[in-house]
C-alpha positions as CSV (number, residue, x, y, z in Angstrom):
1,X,-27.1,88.8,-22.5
2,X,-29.9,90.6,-20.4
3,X,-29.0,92.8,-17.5
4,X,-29.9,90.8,-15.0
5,X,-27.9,87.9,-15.5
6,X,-24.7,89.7,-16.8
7,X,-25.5,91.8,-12.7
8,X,-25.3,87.8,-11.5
9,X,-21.9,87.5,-13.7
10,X,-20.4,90.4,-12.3
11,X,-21.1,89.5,-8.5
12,X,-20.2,86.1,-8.6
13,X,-16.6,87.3,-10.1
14,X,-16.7,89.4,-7.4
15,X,-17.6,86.8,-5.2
16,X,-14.6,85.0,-6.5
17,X,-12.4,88.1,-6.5
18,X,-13.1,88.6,-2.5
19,X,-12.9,84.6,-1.7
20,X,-9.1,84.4,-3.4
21,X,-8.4,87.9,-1.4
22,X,-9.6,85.8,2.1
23,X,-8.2,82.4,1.1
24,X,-4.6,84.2,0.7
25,X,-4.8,85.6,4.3
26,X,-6.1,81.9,5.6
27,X,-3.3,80.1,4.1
28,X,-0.7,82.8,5.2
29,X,1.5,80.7,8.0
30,X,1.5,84.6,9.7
31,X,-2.0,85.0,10.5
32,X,-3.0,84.5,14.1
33,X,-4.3,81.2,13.8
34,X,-8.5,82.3,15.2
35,X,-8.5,85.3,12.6
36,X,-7.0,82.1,10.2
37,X,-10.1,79.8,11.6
38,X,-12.6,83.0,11.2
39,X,-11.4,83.7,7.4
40,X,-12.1,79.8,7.0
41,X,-15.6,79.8,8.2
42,X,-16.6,83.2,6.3
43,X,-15.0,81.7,3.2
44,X,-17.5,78.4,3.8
45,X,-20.0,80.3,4.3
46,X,-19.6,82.6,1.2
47,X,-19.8,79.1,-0.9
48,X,-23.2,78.3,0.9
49,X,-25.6,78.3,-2.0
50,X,-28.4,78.4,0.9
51,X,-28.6,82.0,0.2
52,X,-28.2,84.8,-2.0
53,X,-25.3,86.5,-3.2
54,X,-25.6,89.9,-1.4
55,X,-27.1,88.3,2.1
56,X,-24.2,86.6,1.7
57,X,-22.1,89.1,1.5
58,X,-23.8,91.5,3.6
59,X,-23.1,87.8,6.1
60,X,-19.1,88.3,5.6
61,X,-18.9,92.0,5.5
62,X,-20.6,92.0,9.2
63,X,-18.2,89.6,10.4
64,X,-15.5,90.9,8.7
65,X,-15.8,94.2,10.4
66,X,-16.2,92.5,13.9
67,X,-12.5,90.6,13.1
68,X,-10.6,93.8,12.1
69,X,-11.5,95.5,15.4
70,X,-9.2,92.5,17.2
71,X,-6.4,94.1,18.3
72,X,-3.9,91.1,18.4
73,X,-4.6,91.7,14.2
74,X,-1.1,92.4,12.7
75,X,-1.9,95.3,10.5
76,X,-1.2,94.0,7.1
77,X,-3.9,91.8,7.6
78,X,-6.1,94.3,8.7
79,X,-5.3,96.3,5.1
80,X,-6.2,92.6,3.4
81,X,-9.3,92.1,4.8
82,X,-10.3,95.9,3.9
83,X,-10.1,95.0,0.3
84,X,-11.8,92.0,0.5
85,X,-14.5,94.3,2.1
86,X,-14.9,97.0,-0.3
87,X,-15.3,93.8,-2.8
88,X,-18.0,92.5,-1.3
89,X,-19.5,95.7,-0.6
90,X,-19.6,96.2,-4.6
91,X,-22.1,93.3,-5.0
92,X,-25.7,94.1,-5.2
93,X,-28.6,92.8,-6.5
């Protein structure tokens, strides 16, 4: 397998990896419901084929670290959304 497409294996399992981390927090019944409704749309728009893998996740990461600055955030969600941030910072191109 050449490098470049076994690179393109191991983003989109990353890619994977971080969209089960955000899809857990979405469906938790515990998560303020517009941190739930954020999650949703980054997770939507981590699918969106529009653009590449890293702008994507460049996309989330920004966005992700806007939403863990809310204070109303209970912290174990906070932690959560961490990891699913140094997941998506692993992906380059």
């Amino acid at each position: 397998m050449s490098t470049k497409k076994q690179k393109e294996k191991e983003n989109e399992e990353k890619l994977a990896k971080a969209m089960e981390i955000l899809t857990g927090v979405a469906d938790n019944a515990t998560t303020p419901r517009n941190i739930r409704k954020t999650i949703k749309d980054i997770a939507t728009s981590l699918e969106d084929p529009e653009f590449s893998i890293s702008v994507r996740a460049a996309n989330a990461i920004s966005t992700l670290d806007d939403l863990s600055q809310d204070p109303n955030m209970p912290s174990y969600v906070r932690v959560t959304l961490w990891q699913a941030v140094s997941v998506l910072e692993s992906i380059r191109e």
